[in-house]
C-alpha positions in Angstrom: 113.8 78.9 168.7 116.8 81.1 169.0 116.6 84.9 168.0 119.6 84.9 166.0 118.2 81.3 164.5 115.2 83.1 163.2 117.3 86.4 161.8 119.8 83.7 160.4 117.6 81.9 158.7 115.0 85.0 157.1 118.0 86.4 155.8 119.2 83.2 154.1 115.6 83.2 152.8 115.8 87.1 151.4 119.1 86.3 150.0 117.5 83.0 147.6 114.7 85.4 146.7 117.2 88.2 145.6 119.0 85.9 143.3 116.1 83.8 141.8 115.0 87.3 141.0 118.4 88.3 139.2 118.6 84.9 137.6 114.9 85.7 135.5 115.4 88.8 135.2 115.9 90.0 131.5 119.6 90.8 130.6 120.8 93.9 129.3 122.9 94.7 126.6 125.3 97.6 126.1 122.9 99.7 124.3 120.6 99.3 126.9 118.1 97.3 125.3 116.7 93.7 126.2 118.5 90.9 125.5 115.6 88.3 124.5 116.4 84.4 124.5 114.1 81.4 124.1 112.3 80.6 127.4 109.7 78.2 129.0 107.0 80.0 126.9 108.7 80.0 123.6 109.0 77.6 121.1 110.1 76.5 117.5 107.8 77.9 114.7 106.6 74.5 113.9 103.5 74.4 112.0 100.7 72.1 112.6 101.0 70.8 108.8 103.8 70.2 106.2 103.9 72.9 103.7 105.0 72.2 100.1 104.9 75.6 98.7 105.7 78.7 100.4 104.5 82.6 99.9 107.7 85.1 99.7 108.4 88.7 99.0 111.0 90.3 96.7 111.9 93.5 95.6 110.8 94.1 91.9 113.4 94.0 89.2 114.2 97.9 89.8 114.1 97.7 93.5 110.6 100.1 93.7 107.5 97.2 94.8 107.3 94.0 96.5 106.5 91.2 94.7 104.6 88.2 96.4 106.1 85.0 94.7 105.2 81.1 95.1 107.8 78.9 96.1 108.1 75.0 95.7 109.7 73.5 98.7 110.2 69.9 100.3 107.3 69.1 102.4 107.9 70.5 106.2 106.2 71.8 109.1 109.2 74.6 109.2 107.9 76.1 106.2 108.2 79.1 108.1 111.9 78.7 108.6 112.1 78.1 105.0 110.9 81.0 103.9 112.5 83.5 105.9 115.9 81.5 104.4 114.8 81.7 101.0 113.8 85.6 101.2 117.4 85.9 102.9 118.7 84.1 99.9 117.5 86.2 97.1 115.7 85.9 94.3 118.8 84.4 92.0 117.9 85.4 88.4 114.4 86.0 88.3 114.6 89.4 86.8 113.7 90.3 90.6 115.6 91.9 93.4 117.0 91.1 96.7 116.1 93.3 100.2 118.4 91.6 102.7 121.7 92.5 102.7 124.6 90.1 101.2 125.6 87.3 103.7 122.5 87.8 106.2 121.8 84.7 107.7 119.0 83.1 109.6 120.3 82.3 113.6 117.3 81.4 114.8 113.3 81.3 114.7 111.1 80.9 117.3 107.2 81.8 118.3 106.3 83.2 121.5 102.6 84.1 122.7 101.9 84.8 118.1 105.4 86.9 118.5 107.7 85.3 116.1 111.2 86.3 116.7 113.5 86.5 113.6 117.2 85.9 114.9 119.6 87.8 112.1 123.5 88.0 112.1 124.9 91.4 112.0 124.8 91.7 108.3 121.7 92.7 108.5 122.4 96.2 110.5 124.5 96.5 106.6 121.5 98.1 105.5 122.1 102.1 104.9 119.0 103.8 103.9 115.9 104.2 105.6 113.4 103.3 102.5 115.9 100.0 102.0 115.5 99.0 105.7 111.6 99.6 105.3 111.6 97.6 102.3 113.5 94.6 104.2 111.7 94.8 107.4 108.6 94.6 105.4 109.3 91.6 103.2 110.5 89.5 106.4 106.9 90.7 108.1 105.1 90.1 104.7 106.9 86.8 104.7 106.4 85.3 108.1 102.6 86.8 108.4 101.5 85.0 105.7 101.0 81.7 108.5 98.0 82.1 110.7 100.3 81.1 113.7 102.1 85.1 113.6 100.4 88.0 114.2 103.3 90.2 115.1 107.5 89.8 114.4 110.3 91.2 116.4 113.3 91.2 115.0 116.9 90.5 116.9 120.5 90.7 115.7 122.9 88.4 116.9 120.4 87.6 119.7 119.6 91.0 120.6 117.1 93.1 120.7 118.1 96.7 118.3 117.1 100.2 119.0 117.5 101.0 115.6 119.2 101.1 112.4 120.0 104.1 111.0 117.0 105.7 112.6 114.6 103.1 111.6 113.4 101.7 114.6 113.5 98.4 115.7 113.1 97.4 119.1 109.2 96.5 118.6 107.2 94.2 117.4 106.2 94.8 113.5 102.7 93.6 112.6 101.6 93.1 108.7 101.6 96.2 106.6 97.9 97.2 105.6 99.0 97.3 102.1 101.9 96.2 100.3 102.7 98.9 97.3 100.8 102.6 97.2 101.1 105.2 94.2 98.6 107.3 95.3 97.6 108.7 98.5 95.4 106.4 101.1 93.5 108.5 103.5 93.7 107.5 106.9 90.1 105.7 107.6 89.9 104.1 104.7 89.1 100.5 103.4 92.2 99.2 101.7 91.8 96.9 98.8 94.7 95.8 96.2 94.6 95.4 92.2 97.5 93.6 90.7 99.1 95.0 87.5 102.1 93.5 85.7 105.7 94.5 85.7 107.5 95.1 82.2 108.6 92.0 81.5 105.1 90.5 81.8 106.3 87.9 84.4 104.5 89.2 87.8 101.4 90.1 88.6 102.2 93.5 91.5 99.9 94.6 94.2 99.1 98.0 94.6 97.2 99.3 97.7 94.4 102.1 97.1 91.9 103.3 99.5 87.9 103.5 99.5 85.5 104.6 101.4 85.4 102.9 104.6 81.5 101.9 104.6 81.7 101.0 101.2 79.6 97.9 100.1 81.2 94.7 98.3 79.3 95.4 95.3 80.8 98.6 95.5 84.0 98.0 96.2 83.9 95.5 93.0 83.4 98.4 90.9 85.9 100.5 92.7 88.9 97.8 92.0 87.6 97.1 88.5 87.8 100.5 87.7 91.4 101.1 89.3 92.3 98.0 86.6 90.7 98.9 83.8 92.2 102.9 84.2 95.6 101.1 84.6 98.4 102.7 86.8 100.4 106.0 86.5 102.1 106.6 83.6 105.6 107.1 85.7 105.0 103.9 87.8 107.1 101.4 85.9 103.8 99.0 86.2 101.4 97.8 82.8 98.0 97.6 83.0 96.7 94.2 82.1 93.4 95.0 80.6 93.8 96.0 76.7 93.3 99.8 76.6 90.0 101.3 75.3 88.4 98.4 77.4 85.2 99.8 79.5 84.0 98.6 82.6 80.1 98.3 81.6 78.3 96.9 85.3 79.1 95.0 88.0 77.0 93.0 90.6 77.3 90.8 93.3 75.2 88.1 94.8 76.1 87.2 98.3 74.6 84.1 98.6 76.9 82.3 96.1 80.1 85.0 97.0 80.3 85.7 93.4 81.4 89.0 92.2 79.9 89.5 88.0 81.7 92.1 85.9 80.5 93.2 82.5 83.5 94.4 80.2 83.4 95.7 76.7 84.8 94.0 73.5 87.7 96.3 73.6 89.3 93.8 76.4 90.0 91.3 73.4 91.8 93.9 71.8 95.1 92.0 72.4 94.4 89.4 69.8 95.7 86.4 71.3 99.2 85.8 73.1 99.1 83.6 75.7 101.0 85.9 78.4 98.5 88.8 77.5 95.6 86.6 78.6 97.2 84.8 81.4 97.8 88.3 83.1 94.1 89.4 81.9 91.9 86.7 83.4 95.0 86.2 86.8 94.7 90.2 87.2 91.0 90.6 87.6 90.6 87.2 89.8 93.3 87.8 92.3 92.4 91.6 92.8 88.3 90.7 93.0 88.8 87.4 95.0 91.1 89.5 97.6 87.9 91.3 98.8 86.6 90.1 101.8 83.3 88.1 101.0 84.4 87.3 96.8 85.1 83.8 96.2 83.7 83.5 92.4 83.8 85.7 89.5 82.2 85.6 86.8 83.5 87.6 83.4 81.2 88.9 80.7 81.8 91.2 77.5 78.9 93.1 76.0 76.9 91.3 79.0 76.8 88.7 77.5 78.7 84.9 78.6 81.4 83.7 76.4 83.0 80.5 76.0 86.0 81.1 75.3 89.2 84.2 74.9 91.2 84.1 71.6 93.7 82.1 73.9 90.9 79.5 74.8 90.7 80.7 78.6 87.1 79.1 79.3 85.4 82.0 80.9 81.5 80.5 80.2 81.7 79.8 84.3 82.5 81.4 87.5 86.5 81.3 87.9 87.8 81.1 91.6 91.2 82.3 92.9 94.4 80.9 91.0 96.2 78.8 93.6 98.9 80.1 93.3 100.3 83.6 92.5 103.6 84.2 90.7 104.7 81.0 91.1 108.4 80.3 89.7 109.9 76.6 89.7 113.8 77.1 90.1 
């Protein structure tokens, strides 16, 4: 073959290398950052089942906690879609609060390698200061973590990959917050564990994260929660304890075979009297806090150590309780 042939022909060959390169190459924005689009290995956030219910975060009523809240919704396998929309939504007159800015809306949602990708217009980059832009980022990641399929989100605006916003930075992946609400605080090595107290209107039930000690047994870390409920949260916190005050925590055991986690409470926890919402958020408080520690599935409640039928309320409590189904759940 021809010498020039040859050179012809390896440089026609560089040449289709150079711009197959370019073509999947990721693009640039003005900032400098990525610019991330769907490719071969992404795909819609499609879940495996239809969901009828979904599990979203709002701010509280005075803007201070996230609240997790149950949501009825048609049956889909874009449940995940669904609920970013709805936190993007807001909250409507719940006596809750929104964290997305007005008029943010949902461009996209895709799933690639657990990544989900949240696609946000530019409202979103509305957001001014830095604990509201923690709050928001955290009640999309809340949000969208909450399905087994995401382990991580990255956020985008208009398609884009942001540095930051307002020196909150966003140009990596977030993954789910250790805890959701602190007062106090959590030293770095510790087990984290959440007890739920009530707002003021008596409508919620709030996580708060605390810390123990890392190679704390589940017996003890029974006692450790019960005792964060039954002291109740700071005075200043905003947050009402849901078991009657004067009540003592008297014992608690576990028995690992059965994953059920006993507590023995004095009579002072009837000491409300009766009211249904009192009771509601006594028995939901102590089952959702004790039933979110890893190897609790069962609790049984007794006062003076003894087993009773039945609170002034008629809450039967003569048998182990599981976890309620749902948490704050509101039918719009």
């Amino acid at each position: 073959m021809d010498i020039r042939l040859k050179v012809i022909i390896v440089l026609l060959l560089m040449a289709t290398f150079l711009v197959s390169c370019g073509q999947n190459s990721p693009k640039k924005n003005n900032e400098g950052s990525e610019e991330t689009s769907t490719s071969i290995d992404s795909r819609p956030l499609i879940l495996n089942n239809e969901k009828d219910t979904v599990l979203v975060y709002f701010a509280s009523e005075n803007g201070k906690y996230l609240i997790p809240i149950t949501l009825p919704i048609k049956p889909t396998k874009e449940a995940a879609k669904v609920s970013v929309e709805k936190v993007l939504a807001g909250p409507g007159d719940w006596l809750l609060s929104s964290t997305i800015p007005e008029d943010t809306k949902l461009k996209d949602i895709y799933i690639k390698r657990n990544i989900a990708y949240i696609d946000l217009t530019s409202h979103f980059k509305n957001l001014e200061e830095y604990e509201d832009i923690e709050m928001a980022i955290n009640s999309l990641v809340l949000t969208v973590t909450e399905f087994q399929e995401v382990e991580t989100v990255q956020f985008l605006v208009e398609g884009r990959i942001v540095e930051e916003i307002n020196g909150f930075e966003l140009d990596k992946p977030f993954k789910r917050p250790a805890y959701i609400n602190a007062l106090n605080n959590i030293n770095e090595g510790d087990k984290l564990l959440h007890v739920y107290f009530s707002d003021p209107n008596a409508l919620y039930l709030i996580p708060v994260g605390f810390g123990v000690n890392k190679n704390s047994t589940i017996s003890q870390m029974v006692d450790s929660a019960m005792q964060e409920l039954v002291k109740g949260p700071p005075l200043n916190s905003d947050l009402v304890k849901t078991i009657w005050s004067g009540t003592r925590l008297l014992g608690v055991s576990y028995d690992s075979e059965n994953r059920l986690a006993t507590i023995n409470l004095s009579k002072e926890v009837r000491g409300y009297g009766g009211g249904a919402a009192a009771e509601v958020l006594l028995v939901k408080s102590i089952l959702v806090t004790l039933t979110s520690i890893d190897g609790v599935d069962w609790v049984q409640i007794l006062i003076e150590g003894e087993k009773t039928d039945y609170l002034p309320e008629g809450t039967d409590i003569s048998k182990p309780l599981a976890r309620p189904e749902y948490i704050n759940f509101v039918n719009p």
